[in-house]
BAKEKE-805858 format. One line per 4 residues: number of its first residue (from 0); for each residue x, y, z of C-alpha. Coordinates in pm, 1 decimal, always signed. Layout:
NUM = X/Y/Z; ...
END
This chain:
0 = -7534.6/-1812.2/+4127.9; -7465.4/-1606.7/+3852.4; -7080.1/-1622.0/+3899.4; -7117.1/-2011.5/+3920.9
4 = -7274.5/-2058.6/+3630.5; -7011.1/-1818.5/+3464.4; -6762.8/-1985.7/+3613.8; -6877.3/-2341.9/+3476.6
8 = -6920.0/-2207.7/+3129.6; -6577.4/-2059.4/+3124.6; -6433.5/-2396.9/+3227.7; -6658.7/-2574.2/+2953.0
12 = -6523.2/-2368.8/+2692.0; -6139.9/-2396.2/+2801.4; -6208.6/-2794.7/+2808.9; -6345.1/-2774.5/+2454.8
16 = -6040.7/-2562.5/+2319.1; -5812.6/-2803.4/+2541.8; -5987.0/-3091.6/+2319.4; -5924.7/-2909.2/+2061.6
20 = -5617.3/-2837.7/+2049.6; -5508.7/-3185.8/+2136.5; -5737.4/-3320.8/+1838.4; -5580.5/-3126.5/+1592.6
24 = -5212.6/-3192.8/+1724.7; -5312.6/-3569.3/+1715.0; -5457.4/-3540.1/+1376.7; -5148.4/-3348.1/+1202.6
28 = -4945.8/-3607.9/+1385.7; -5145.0/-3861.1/+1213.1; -5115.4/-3689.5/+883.5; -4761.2/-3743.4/+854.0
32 = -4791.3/-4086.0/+664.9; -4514.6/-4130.3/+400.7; -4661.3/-4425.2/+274.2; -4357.9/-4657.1/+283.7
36 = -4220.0/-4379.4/+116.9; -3776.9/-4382.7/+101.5; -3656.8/-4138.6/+332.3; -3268.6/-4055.7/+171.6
40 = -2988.3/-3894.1/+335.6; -2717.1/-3836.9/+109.3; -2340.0/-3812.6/+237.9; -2020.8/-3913.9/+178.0
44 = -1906.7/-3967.8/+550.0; -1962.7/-4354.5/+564.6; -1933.8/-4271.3/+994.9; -2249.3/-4060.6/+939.9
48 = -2436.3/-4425.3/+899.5; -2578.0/-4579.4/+1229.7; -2432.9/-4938.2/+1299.3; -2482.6/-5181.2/+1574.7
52 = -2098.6/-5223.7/+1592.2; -2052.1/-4963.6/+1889.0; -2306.1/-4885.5/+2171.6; -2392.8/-4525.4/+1996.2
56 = -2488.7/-4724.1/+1662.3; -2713.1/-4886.6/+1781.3; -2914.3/-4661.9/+1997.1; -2895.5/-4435.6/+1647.9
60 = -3094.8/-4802.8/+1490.6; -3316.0/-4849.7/+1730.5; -3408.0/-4488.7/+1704.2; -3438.0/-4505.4/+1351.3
64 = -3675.7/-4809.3/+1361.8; -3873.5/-4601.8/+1599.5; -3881.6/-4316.4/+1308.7; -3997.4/-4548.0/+1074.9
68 = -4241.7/-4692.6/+1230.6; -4394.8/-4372.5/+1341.5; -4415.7/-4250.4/+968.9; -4439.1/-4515.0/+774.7
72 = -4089.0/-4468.0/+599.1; -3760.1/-4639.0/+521.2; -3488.5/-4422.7/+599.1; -3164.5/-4480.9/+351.8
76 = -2828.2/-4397.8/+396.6; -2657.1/-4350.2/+81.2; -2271.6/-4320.6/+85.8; -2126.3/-4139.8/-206.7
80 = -1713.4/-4025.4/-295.2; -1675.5/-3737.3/-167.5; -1723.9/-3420.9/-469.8; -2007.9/-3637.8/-601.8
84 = -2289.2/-3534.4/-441.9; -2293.6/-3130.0/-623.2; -2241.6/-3315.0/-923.3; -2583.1/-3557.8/-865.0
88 = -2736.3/-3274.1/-692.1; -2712.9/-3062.4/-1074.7; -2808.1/-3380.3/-1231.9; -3120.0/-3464.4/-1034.8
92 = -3186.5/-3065.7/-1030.9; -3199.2/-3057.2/-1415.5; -3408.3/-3455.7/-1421.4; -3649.5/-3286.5/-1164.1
96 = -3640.3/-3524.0/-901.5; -3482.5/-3488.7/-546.3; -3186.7/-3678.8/-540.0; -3225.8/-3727.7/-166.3
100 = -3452.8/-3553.8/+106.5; -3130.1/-3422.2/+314.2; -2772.3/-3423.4/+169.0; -2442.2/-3336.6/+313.9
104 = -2264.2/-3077.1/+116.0; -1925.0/-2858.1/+125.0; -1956.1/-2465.9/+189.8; -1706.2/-2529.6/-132.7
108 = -2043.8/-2598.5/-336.3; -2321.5/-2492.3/-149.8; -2365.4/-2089.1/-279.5; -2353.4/-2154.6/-599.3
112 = -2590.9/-2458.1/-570.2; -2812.5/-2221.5/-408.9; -2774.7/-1926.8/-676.5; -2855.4/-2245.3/-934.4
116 = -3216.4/-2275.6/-742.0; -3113.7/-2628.1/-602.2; -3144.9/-2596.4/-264.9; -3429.2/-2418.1/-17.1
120 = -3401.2/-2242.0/+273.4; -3503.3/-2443.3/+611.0; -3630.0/-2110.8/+820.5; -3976.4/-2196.4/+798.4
124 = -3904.6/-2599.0/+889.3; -3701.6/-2572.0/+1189.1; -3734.1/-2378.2/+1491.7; -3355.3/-2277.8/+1535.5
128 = -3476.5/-2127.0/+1887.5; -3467.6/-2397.7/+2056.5; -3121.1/-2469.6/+2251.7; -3069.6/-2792.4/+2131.1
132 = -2904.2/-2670.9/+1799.8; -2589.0/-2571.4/+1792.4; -2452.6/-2219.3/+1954.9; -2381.0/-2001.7/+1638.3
136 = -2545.2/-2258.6/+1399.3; -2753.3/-2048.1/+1207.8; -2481.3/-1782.5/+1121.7; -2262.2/-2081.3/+929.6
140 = -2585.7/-2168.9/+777.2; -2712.2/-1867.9/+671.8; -2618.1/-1770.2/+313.9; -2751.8/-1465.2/+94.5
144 = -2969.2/-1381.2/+460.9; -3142.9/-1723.5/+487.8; -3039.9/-2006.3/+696.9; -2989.3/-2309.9/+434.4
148 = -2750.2/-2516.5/+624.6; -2811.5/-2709.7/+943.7; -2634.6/-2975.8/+1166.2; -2673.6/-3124.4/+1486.1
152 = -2382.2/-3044.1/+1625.4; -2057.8/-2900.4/+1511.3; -1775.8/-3103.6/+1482.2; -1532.6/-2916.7/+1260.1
156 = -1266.1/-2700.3/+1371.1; -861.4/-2640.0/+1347.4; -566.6/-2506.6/+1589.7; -257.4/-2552.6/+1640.2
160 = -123.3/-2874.0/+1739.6; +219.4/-2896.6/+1954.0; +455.1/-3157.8/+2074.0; +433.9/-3227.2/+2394.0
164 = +771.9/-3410.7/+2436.4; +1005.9/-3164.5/+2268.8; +841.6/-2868.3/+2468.2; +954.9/-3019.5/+2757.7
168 = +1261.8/-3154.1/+2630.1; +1366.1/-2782.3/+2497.4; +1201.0/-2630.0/+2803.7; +959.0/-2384.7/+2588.2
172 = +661.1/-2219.6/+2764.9; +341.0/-2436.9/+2757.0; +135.9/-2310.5/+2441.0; -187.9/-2405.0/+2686.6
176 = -87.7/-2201.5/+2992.8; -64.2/-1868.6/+2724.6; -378.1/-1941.2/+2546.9; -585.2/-2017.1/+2949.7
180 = -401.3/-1687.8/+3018.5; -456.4/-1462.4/+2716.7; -122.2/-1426.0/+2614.9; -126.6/-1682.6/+2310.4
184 = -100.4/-1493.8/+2017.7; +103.7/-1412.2/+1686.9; +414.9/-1321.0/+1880.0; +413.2/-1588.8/+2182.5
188 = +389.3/-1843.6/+1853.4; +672.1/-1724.2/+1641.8; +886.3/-1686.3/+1953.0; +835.1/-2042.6/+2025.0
192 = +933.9/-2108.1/+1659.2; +1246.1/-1940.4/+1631.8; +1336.9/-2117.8/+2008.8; +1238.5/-2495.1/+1866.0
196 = +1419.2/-2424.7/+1476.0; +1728.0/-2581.6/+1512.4; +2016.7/-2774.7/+1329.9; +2013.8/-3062.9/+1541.2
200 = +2384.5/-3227.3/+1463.7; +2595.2/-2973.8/+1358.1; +2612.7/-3002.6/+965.8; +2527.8/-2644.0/+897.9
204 = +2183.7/-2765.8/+794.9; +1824.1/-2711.9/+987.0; +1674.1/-3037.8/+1073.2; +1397.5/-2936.6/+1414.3
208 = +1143.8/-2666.1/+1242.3; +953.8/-2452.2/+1464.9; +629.5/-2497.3/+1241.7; +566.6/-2729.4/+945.5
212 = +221.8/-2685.3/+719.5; +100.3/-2632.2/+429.9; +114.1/-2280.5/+340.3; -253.5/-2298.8/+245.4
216 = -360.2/-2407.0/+566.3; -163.3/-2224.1/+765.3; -273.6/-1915.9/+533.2; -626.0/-1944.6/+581.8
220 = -553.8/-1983.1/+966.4; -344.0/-1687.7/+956.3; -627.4/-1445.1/+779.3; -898.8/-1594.2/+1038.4
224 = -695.7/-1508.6/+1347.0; -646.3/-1195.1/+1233.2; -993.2/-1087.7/+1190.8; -992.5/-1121.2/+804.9
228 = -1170.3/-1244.6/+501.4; -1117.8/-1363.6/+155.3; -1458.4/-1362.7/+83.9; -1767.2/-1132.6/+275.7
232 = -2150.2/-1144.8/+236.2; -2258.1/-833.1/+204.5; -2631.9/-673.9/+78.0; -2688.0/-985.2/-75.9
236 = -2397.8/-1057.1/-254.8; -2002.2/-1156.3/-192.5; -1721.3/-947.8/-253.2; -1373.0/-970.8/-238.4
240 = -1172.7/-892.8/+57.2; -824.4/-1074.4/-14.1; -626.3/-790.1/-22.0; -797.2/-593.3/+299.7
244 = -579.1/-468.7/+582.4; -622.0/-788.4/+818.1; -588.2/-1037.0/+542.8; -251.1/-901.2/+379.9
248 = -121.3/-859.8/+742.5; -146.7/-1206.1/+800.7; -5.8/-1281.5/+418.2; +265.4/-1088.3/+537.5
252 = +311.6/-1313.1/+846.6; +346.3/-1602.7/+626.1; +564.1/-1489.4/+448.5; +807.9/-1368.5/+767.9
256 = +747.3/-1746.1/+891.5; +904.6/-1932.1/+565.8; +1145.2/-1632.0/+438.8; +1250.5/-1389.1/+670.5
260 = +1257.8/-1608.3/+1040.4; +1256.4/-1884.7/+850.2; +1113.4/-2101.9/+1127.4; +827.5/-2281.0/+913.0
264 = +938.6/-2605.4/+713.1; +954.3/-2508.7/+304.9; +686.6/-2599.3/+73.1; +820.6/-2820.7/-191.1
268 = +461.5/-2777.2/-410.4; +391.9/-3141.2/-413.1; +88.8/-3261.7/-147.2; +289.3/-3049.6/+92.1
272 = +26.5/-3177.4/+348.3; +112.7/-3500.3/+403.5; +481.3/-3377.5/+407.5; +418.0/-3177.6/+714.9
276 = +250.2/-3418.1/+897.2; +505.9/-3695.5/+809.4; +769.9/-3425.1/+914.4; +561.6/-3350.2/+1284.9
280 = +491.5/-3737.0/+1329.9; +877.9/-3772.2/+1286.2; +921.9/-3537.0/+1594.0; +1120.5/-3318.9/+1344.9
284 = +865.2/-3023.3/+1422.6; +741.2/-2832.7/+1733.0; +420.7/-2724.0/+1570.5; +124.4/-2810.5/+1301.7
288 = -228.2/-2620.2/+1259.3; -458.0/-2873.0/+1123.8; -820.0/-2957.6/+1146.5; -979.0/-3151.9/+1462.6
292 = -935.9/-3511.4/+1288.0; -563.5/-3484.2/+1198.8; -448.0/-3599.5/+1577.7; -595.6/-3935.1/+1530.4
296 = -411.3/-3991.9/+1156.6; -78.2/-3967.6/+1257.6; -17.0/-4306.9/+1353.7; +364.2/-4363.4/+1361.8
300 = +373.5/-4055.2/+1593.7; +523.1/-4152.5/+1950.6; +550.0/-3846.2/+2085.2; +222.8/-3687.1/+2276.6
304 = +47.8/-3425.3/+2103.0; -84.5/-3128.2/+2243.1; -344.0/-2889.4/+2119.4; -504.7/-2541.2/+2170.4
308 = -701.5/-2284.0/+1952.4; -498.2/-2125.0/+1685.9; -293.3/-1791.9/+1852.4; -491.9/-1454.0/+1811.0
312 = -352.6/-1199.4/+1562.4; -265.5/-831.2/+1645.1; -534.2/-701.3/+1465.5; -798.7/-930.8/+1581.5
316 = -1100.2/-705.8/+1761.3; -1216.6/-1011.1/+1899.6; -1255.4/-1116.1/+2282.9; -1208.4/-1480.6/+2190.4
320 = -1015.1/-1695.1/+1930.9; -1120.0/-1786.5/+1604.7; -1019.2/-2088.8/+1401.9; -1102.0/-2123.5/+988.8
324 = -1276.0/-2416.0/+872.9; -1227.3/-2379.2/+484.7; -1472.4/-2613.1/+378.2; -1732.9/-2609.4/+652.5
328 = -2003.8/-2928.4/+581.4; -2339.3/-2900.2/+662.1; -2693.2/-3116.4/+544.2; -2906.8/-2893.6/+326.4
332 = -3230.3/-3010.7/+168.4; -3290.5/-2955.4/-186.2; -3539.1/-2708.6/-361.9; -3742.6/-3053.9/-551.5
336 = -3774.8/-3213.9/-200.8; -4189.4/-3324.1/-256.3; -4257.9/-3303.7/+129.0; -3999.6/-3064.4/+281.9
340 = -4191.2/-3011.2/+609.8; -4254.0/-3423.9/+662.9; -3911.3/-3472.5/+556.0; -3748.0/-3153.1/+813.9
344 = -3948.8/-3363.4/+1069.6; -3803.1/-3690.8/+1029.8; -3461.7/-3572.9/+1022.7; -3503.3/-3371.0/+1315.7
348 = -3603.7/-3724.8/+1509.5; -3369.6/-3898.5/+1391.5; -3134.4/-3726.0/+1598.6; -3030.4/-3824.2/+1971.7
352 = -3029.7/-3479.1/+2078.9; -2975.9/-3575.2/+2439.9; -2639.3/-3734.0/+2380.0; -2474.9/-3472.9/+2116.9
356 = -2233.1/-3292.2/+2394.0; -2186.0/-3663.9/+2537.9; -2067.6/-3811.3/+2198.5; -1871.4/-3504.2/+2082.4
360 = -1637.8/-3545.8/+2353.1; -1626.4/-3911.8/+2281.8; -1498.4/-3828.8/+1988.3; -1221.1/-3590.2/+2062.8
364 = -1071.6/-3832.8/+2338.4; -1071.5/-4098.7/+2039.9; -837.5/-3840.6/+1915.9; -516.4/-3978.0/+2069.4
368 = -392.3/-3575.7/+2213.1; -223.7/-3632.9/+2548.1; -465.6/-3453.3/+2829.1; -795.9/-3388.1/+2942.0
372 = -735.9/-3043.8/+2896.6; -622.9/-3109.0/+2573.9; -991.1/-3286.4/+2468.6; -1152.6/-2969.8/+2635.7
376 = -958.6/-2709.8/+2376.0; -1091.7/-2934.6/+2068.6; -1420.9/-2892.4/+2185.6; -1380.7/-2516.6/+2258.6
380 = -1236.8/-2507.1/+1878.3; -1552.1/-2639.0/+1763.5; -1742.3/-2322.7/+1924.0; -1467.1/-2076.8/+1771.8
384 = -1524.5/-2195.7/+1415.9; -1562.0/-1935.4/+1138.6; -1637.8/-2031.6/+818.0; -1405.2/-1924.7/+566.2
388 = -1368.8/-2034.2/+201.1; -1320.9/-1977.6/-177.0; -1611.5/-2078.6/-427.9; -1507.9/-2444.6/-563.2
392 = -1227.4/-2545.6/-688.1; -1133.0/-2292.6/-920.3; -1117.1/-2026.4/-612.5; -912.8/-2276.4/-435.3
396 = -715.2/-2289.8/-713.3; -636.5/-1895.8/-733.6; -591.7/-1822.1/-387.1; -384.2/-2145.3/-345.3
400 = -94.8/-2023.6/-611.4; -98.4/-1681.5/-396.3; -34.6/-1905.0/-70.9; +225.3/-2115.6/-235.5
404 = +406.5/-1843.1/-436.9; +487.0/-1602.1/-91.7; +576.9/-1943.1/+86.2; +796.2/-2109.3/-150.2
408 = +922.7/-1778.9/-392.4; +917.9/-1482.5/-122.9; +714.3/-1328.7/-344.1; +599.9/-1010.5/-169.8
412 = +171.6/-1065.0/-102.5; +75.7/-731.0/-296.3; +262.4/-848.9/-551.7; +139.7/-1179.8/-553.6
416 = -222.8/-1070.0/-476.8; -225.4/-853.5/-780.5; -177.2/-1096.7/-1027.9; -512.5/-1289.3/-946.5
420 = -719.3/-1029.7/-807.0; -937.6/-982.1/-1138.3; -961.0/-1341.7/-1138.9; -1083.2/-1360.8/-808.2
424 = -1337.6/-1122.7/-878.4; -1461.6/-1251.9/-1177.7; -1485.5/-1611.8/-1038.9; -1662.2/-1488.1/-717.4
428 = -1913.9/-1242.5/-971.2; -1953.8/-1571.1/-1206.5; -2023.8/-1861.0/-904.1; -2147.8/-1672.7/-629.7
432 = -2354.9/-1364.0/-758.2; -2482.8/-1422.0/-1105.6; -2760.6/-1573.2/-1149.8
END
């Protein structure tokens, strides 16, 4: 009798801490009542923005209506150029209001913004556990040892692109059967190169380049594959690396591709990216590393594309490839947000986390590359992704002339290196560290 009554009380008081606990839940659900309150998400991407134009659109509305309803809120999209938002991010910093509850914003922009006070870290608002995020997410989010960038899924990325119809016109090995192998790397590449670099009728003149680029992007590509850095976090803080063993390796590279083997197309200084892609297009190139959305651009280009992750360098520790993103975007939320938790919450629903690996490769076969395989290695380059960057403009600035001088002047890297490394420091001490 004893036990039964023991029993019964036991299962009285779990029933109470069951109703409990379901009260409470109910009641903080209840709680979150914005009050007709605008909900703003700030970007310059106008594809960001839900419309009922394709299928996805609208199941991104009708989810959206559901998030409003829920919590009393009207969400906004607001579309902006892109380089405004850091400047109305400042502005709104130093007025005191939020100038959105989550924003899109360049890894360009985003230390410093952080350094200013203007944005908050999201540790404590999301649980980046959970396997719905993105693999890796948190480490390109994570700035001065706090995560303050998120995303939903990664979509950024670069490789190396390759035509598909001179390869097999010239006969040169299959840049995807080396890379599913192993064997694509630094040497397999420039081997390639010197075999597609050709004068193609006879006047004493090359006219078929084994590689065409911009030397910056190429550069950056280069450094990345290698193992390298421009920039590392480290206790706290960034310090130059430009001028480390991996990174001047790679300058080195570059500057065997344009002035020694002479296989990459020359830089004439002037938007030398749309040069090289108008040159590739043309089927006047075998090869072009580019970001993930360049496929889709060239337009005029009849000849099928191929793609596969950017080829590993010699002194690259790594098992797997890696592939730069120089100005990796993520949404941050910033430091004056009046109701970060309530506002971390209706972003988080907003999202159709169910269909992110669906629509990802949706978008990669809207690319236009020739193969299924093909669409596979873009999403694989999303995974590889490292973030790798100068602060703003100004950095881009310095390290660009570095880039541009080896490519187009042969100037030796050291050499080249030297000339802005004080600079370099002093920008990265001024943007990144002081505060």
């Amino acid at each position: 009798m004893r036990i039964m009554k023991a029993l019964t009380l036991f299962a009285l008081v779990m029933a109470l801490m069951f109703s409990v606990v379901v009260t409470s839940g109910s009641a903080a659900e209840k709680k979150i009542d914005m009050k007709g309150k605008t909900f703003t998400i700030l970007t310059w991407v106008k594809e960001d923005v839900p419309s009922n134009k394709t299928k996805e659109g609208a199941l991104r509305l009708a989810r959206q209506k559901e998030v409003e309803k829920k919590y009393n809120v009207k969400v906004k999209w607001q579309v902006v150029p892109w380089g405004k938002s850091i400047e109305m991010l400042t502005n709104a910093g130093l007025a005191g209001e939020p100038v959105a509850d989550i924003m899109l914003l360049d890894l360009y922009f985003s230390p410093a913004a952080i350094k200013q006070g203007l944005l908050r870290p999201v540790d404590d608002l999301f649980d980046f556990k959970d396997k719905k995020w993105p693999k890796d997410m948190t480490t390109y989010g994570k700035i001065y040892g706090k995560t303050y960038g998120f995303k939903d899924y990664i979509n950024v990325g670069a490789g190396m692109y390759y035509n598909k119809t001179m390869f097999k016109k010239l006969g040169l090995p299959d840049p995807n059967q080396l890379y599913q192998s192993g064997k694509w790397d630094w040497k397999a590449f420039k081997d390639i190169a010197i075999k597609a670099t050709k004068d193609t009728n006879g006047d004493g003149q090359i006219d078929q380049w084994g590689i065409t680029n911009d030397a910056g992007i190429l550069a950056r590509l280069l450094v990345s594959s290698n193992g390298g850095n421009i920039l590392t976090q480290k206790n706290g803080k960034y310090v130059y690396t430009g001028d480390d063993k991996k990174a001047m390796e790679a300058l080195n590279y570059l500057n065997d591709l344009f002035n020694k083997s002479k296989v990459a197309a020359p830089n004439k200084g002037t938007d030398d990216w749309t040069g090289s892609q108008k040159l590739f297009s043309a089927g006047k190139a075998a090869m072009i590393a580019g970001d993930l959305w360049e496929a889709k651009e060239r337009k005029e280009m009849t000849d099928d594309q191929g793609f596969v992750p950017f080829p590993k360098g010699p002194s690259s520790t790594s098992a797997t490839y890696f592939n730069a993103v120089e100005n990796f975007t993520m949404y941050y939320m910033p430091t004056n947000v009046k109701t970060p938790k309530e506002s971390a919450k209706i972003w988080e629903e907003l999202i159709l986390w169910d269909r992110v690996d669906k629509n990802k490769k949706a978008l990669f076969e809207d690319q236009g590359v020739a193969s299924p395989q093909d669409v596979q290695n873009m999403i694989k380059a999303t995974e590889l992704g490292r973030p790798l960057f100068v602060p703003g403009m100004a950095g881009a600035a310095w390290y660009g002339a570095v880039q541009k001088e080896i490519a187009m002047k042969g100037t030796a890297p050291e050499t080249a290196l030297a000339k802005v490394k004080q600079t370099a420091i002093a920008d990265i001490e001024t943007t990144l560290n002081k505060k």
